[in-house]
C-alpha positions in Angstrom: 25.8 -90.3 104.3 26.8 -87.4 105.7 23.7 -84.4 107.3 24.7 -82.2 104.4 24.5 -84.3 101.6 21.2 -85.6 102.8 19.4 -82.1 103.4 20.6 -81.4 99.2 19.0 -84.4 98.6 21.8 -84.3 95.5 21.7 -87.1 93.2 24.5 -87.8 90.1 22.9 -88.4 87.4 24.7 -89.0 83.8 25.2 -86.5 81.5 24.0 -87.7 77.7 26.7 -89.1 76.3 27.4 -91.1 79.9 30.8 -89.8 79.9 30.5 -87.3 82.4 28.7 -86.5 85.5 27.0 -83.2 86.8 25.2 -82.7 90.4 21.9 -82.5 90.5 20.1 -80.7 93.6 16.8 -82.5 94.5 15.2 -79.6 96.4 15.5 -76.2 97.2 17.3 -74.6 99.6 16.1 -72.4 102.8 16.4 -69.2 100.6 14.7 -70.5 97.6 12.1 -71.8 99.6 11.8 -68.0 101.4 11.7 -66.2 98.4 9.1 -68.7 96.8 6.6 -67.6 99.6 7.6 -63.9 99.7 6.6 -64.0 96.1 3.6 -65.3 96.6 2.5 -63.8 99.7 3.2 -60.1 97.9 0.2 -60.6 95.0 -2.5 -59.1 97.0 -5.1 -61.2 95.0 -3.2 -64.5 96.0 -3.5 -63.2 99.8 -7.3 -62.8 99.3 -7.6 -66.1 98.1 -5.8 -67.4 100.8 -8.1 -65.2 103.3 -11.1 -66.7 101.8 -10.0 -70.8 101.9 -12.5 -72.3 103.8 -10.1 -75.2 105.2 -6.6 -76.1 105.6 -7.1 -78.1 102.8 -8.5 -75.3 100.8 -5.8 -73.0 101.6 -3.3 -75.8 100.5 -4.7 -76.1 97.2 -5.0 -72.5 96.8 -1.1 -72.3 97.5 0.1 -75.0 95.1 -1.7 -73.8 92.4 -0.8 -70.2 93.1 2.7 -71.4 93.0 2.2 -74.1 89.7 1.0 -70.6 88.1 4.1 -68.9 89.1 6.4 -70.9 88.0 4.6 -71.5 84.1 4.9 -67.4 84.1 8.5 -67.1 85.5 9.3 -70.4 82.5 7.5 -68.3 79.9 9.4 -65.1 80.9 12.7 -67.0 80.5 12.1 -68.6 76.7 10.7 -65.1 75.9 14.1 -63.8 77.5 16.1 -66.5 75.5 14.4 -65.7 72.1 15.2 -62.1 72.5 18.5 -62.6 72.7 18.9 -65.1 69.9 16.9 -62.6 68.0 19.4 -59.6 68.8 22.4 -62.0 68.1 21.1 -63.1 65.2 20.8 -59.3 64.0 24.6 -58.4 65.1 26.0 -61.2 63.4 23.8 -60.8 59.8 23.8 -57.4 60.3 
């Protein structure tokens, strides 16, 4: 297996109806990764969280769930996104 295809860590996996197959991506990539931790490291109240971890193991903790909180915002922020839009395309098309 080639270098590239093992730092994706891609996988094919089967679309529903088996029929067809899609990539997958396993992990992210340098610049996800980068602008994971510049989010992160820009809430001031995360950073003084961080300050105040007592161990490596503390800050660790602090940092996952820092980003597990991230991420249910950024999901909630995208269905809210997606319902607005149906919303407003519902409206253009029954007028």
């Amino acid at each position: 297996m080639s270098r590239l295809n093992r730092s994706l860590s891609a996988q094919l996996i089967a679309d529903g109806d088996g029929l067809g197959e899609k990539l997958r991506k396993g992990t992210k990539t340098a610049l996800e990764t980068t602008r994971t931790f510049a989010t992160l490291f820009a809430d001031m109240e995360i950073r003084q969280r961080l300050v105040m971890a007592s161990s490596v193991e503390a800050f660790r903790s602090t940092l996952l769930s820092a980003a597990k909180e991230l991420a249910m915002d950024q999901s909630q922020w995208r269905e809210r996104k997606a319902s607005i839009h149906l919303s407003q395309a519902k409206e253009q098309i029954v007028g």
